[in-house]
C-alpha positions as CSV (number, residue, x, y, z in Angstrom):
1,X,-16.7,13.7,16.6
2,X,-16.5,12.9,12.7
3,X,-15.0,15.9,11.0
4,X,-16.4,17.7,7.9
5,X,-15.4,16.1,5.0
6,X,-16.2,19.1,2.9
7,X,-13.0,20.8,4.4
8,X,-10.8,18.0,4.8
9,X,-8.3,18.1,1.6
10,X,-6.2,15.4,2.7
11,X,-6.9,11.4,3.5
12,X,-4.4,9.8,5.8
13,X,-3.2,6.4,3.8
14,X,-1.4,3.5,6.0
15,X,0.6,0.3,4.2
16,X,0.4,-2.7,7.1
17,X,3.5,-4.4,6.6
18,X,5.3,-7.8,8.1
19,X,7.8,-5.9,9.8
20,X,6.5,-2.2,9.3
21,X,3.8,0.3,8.9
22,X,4.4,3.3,6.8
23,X,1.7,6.4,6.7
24,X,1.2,9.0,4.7
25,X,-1.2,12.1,4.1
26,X,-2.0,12.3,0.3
27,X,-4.0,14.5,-1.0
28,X,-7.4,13.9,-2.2
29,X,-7.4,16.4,-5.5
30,X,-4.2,14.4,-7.4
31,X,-2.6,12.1,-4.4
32,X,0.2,13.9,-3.8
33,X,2.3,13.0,-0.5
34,X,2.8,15.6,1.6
35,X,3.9,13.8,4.5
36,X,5.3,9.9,5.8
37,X,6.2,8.5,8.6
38,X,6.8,4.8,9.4
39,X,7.3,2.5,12.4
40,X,9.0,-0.9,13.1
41,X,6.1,-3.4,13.7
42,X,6.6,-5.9,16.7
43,X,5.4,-9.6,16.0
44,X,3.4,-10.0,19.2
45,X,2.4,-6.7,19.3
46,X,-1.3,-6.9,21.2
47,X,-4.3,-5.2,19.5
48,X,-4.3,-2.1,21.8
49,X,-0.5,-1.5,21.0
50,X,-1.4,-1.8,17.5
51,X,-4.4,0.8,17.2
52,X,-2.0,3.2,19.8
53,X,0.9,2.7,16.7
54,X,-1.8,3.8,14.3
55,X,-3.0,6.6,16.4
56,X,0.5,7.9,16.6
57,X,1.5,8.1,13.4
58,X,-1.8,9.8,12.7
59,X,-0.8,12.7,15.2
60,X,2.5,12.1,13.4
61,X,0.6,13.6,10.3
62,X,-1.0,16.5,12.1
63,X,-4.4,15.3,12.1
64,X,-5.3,17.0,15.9
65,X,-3.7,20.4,13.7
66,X,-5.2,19.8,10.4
67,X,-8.0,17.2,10.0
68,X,-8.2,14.5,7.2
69,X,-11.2,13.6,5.7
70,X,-10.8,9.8,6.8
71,X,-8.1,7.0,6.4
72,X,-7.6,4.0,4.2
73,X,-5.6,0.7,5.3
74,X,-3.8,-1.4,2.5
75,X,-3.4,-4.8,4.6
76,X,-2.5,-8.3,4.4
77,X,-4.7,-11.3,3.9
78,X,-7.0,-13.0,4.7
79,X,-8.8,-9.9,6.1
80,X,-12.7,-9.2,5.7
81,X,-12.3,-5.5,4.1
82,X,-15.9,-4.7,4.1
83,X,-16.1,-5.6,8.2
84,X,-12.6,-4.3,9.1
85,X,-11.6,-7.8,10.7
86,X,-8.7,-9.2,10.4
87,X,-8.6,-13.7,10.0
88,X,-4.7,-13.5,9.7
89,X,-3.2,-16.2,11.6
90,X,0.7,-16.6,10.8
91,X,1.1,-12.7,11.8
92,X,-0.4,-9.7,13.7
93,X,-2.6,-12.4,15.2
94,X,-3.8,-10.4,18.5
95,X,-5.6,-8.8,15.7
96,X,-7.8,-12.1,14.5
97,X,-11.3,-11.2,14.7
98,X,-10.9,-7.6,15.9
99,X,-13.9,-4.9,14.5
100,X,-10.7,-2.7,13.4
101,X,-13.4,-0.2,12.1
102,X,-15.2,0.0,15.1
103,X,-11.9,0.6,17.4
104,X,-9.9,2.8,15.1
105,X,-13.0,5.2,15.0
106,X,-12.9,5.2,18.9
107,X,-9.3,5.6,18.9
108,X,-9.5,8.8,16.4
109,X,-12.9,10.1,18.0
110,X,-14.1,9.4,14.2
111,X,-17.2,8.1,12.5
112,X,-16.6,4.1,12.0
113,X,-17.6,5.2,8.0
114,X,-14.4,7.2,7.5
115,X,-12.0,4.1,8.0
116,X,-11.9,1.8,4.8
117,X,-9.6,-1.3,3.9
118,X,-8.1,-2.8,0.5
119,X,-5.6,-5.5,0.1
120,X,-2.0,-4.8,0.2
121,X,-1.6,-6.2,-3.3
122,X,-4.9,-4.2,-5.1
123,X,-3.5,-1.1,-3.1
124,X,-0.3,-1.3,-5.3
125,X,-1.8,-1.3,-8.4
126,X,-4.1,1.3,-7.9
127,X,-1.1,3.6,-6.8
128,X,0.3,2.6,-9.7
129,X,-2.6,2.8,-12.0
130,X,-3.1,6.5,-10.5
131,X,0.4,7.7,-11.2
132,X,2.8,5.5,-11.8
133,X,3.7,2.9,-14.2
134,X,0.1,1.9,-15.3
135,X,-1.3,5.2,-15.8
136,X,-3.7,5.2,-18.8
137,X,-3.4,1.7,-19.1
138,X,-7.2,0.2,-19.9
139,X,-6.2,-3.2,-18.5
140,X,-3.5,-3.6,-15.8
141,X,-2.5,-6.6,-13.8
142,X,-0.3,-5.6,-10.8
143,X,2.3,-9.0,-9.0
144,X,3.5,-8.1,-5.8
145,X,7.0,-10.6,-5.4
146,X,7.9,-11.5,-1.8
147,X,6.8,-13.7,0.6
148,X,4.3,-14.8,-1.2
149,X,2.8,-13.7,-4.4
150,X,0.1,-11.3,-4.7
151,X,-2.4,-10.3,-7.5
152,X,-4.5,-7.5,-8.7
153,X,-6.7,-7.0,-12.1
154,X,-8.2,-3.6,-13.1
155,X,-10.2,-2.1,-16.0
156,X,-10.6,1.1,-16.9
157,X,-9.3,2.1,-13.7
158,X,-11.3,-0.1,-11.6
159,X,-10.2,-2.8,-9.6
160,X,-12.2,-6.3,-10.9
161,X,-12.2,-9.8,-9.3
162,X,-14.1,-11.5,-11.8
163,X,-15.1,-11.6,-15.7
164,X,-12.9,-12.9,-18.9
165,X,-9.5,-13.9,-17.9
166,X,-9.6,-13.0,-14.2
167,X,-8.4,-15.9,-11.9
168,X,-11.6,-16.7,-9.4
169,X,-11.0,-13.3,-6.6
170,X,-8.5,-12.2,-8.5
171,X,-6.0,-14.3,-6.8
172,X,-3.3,-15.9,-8.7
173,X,-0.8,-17.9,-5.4
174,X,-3.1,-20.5,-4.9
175,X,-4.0,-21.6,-8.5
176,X,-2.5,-25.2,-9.4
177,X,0.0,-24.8,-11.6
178,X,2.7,-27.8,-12.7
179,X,2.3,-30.0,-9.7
180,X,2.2,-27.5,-7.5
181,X,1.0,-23.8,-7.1
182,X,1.7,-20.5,-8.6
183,X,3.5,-19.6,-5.6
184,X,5.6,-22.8,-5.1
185,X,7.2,-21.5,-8.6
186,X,7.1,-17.6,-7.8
187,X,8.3,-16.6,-3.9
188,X,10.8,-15.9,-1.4
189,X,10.5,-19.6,-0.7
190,X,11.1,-21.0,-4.5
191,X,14.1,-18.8,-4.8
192,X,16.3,-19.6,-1.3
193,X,14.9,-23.5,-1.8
194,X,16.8,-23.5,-5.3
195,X,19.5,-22.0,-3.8
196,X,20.0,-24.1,-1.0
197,X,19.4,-26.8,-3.2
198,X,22.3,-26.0,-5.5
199,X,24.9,-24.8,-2.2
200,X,23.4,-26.5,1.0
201,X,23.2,-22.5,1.8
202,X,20.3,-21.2,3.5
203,X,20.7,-17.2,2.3
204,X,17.8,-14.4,2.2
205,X,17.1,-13.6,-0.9
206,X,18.6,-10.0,-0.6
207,X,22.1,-11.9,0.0
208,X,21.5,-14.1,-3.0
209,X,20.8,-11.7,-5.3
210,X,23.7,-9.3,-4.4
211,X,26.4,-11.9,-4.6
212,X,24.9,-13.1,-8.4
213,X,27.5,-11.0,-10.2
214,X,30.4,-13.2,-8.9
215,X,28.1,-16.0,-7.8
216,X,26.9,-18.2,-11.0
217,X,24.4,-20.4,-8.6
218,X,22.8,-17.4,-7.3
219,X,22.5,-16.1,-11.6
220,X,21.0,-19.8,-12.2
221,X,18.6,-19.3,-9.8
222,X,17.2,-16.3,-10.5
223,X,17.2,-17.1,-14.6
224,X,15.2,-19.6,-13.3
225,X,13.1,-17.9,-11.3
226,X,12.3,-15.3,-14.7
227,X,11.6,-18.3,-16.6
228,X,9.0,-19.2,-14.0
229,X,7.6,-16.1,-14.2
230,X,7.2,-15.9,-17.8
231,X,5.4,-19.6,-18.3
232,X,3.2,-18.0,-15.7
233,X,1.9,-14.8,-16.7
234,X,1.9,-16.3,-20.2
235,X,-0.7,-18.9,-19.0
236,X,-2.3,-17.7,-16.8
237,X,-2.4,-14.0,-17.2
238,X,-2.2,-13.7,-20.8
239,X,-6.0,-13.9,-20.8
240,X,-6.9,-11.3,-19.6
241,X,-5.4,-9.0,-22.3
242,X,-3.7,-6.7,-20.1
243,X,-1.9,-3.7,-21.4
244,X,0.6,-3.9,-18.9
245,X,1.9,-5.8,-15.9
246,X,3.8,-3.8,-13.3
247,X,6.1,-5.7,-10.6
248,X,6.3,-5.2,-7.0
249,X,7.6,-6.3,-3.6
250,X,11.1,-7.1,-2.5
251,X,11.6,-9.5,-5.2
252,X,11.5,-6.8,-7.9
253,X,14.0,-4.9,-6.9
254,X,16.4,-7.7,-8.3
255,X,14.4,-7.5,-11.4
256,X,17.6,-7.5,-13.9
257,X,18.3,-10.7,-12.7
258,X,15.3,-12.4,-13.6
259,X,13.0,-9.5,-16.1
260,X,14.7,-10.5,-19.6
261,X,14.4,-14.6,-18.7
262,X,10.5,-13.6,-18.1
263,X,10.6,-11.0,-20.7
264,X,11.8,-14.5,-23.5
265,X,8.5,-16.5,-22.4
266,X,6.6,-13.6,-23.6
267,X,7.5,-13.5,-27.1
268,X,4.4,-12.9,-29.5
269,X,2.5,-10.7,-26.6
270,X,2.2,-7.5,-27.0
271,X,1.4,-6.5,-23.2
272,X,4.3,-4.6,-21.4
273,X,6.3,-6.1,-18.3
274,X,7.7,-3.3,-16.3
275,X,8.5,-2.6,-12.6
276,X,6.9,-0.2,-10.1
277,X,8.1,3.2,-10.4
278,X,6.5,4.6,-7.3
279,X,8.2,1.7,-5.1
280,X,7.2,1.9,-1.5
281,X,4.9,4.8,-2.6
282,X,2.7,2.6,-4.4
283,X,0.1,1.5,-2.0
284,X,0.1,4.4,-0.2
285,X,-1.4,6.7,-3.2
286,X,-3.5,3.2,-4.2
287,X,-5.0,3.0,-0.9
288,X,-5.7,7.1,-0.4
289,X,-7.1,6.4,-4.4
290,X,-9.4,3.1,-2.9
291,X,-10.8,5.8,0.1
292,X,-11.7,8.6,-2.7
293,X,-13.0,5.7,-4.7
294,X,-15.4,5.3,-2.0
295,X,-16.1,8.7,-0.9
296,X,-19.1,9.4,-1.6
297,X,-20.4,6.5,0.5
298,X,-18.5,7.5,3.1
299,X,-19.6,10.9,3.4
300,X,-23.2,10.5,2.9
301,X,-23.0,8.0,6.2
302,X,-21.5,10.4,8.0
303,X,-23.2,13.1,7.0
304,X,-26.8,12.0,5.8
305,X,-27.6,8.3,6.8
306,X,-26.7,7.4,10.6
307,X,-28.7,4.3,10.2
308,X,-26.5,3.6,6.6
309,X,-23.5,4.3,8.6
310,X,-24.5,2.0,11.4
311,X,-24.6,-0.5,8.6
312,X,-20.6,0.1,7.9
313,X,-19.3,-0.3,10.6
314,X,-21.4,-3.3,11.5
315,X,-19.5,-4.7,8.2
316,X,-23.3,-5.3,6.8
């Protein structure tokens, strides 16, 4: 049975990681956490496992005490977020081709209208856009560093994947860039390829970057690495206008490594470069932000419109 969104104060928000899913109830007046929990996530974890993890750390949040008014996913891509079905391949791949809405609303004995989806990387500038780094910012472009590189654009507050100076979706990884891609320059890859490259050692990046104060090959790679970073969001970026642009992801958190190298590429533009400053927070309060966003919708299906809701869930 859907609950009544008219005295539900509180949206549970969930951040799908590699190896990890982290939950939290925010509220729905100014995103405040009140609650988190988080689990380790198993790589061949089957899709009934999966939706039991997400149910759990649901009751983990109180919701059969207190109900929330819905739920929001930040997740991976490539993920249809308007059908809740995930086309991810190279992880979580019981999940390929799953109705997610559909089976999470069985799972919670919810209307399929009250589950909504946003990728990982939009998720994180939104949290930040809401209350962290970004906030007031007219034109913000968040870069998630890890694995891969992700990309988000918004204006006025509003998450955009097209119009003057946003890359086609939004999407910056796969762009041709040098004679290769944006993310051949800017990854987890790029940085333990130089290394190993310049030692014959194959480190994780966390290793390399807490041995650069001793270790000048890891410092080299990582200057290079902010030098990268800076021809990039100078030329590609840049024309957007954006007011700021907030870093993310595991790479970040070596920013003074890499930030003034990236900051010397910039020279003559006037937007800011800064890191997150809500961390592992950040898509949390960007997704509960993404399912307020879309509340409206999402009530009047499940209060107004069965044939409207129908329609959502179906991914139509």
């Amino acid at each position: 049975m859907a609950v009544d969104l008219s005295e539900a104060r509180s949206v549970l928000a969930y951040d799908v990681g590699g190896s990890h899913i982290s939950v939290a109830r925010c509220t729905l007046s100014d995103f405040r956490i009140v609650g988190t929990a988080r689990a380790p996530l198993p790589p061949d974890l089957s899709s009934d496992r999966f939706l039991d993890l997400l149910h759990g750390l649901g009751r983990d949040m109180g919701i059969h005490r207190s109900p929330a008014a819905g739920a929001a996913f930040a997740v991976p891509g490539p993920f249809d977020l308007v059908a809740g079905v995930s086309h991810m391949r190279h992880k979580l791949k019981s999940l390929y081709g799953v109705n997610l809405r559909a089976a999470l609303a069985e799972r919670f004995g919810w209307h399929p209208a009250q589950f909504c989806f946003v990728n990982d990387a939009v998720a994180f500038l939104l949290g930040e856009v809401q209350c962290g780094t970004a906030c007031g910012a007219r034109r913000a472009i968040g870069i998630v560093l890890g694995t891969g590189i992700g990309s988000a654009f918004t204006r006025d507050g509003q998450w955009v994947t097209e119009g003057e100076g946003v890359p086609p979706g939004g999407e910056i990884w796969d762009l041709s860039y040098e004679s290769g891609t944006v993310e051949d320059l800017l990854s987890t890859r790029a940085i333990k390829g130089e290394y190993a490259a310049r030692t014959g050692k194959d480190e994780e990046v966390v290793t390399i970057a807490s041995g650069a104060d001793s270790d000048p090959d890891a410092r080299a790679v990582f200057q290079t690495f902010g030098f990268n970073l800076g021809k990039v969001f100078r030329d590609v970026l840049a024309p957007f206008r954006p007011d700021v642009v907030v870093l993310g992801g595991g790479i970040s958190r070596s920013a003074r490594l890499f930030l003034p190298f990236a900051q010397n590429q910039l020279n003559g533009f006037d937007f800011k470069l800064v890191t997150s400053s809500l961390l592992d927070k950040a898509p949390l309060v960007g997704a509960a932000a993404f399912w307020k966003n879309g509340s409206d919708t999402f009530a009047e299906a499940v209060t107004e419109d069965p044939e409207r809701a129908d329609s959502l869930r179906d991914g139509s």
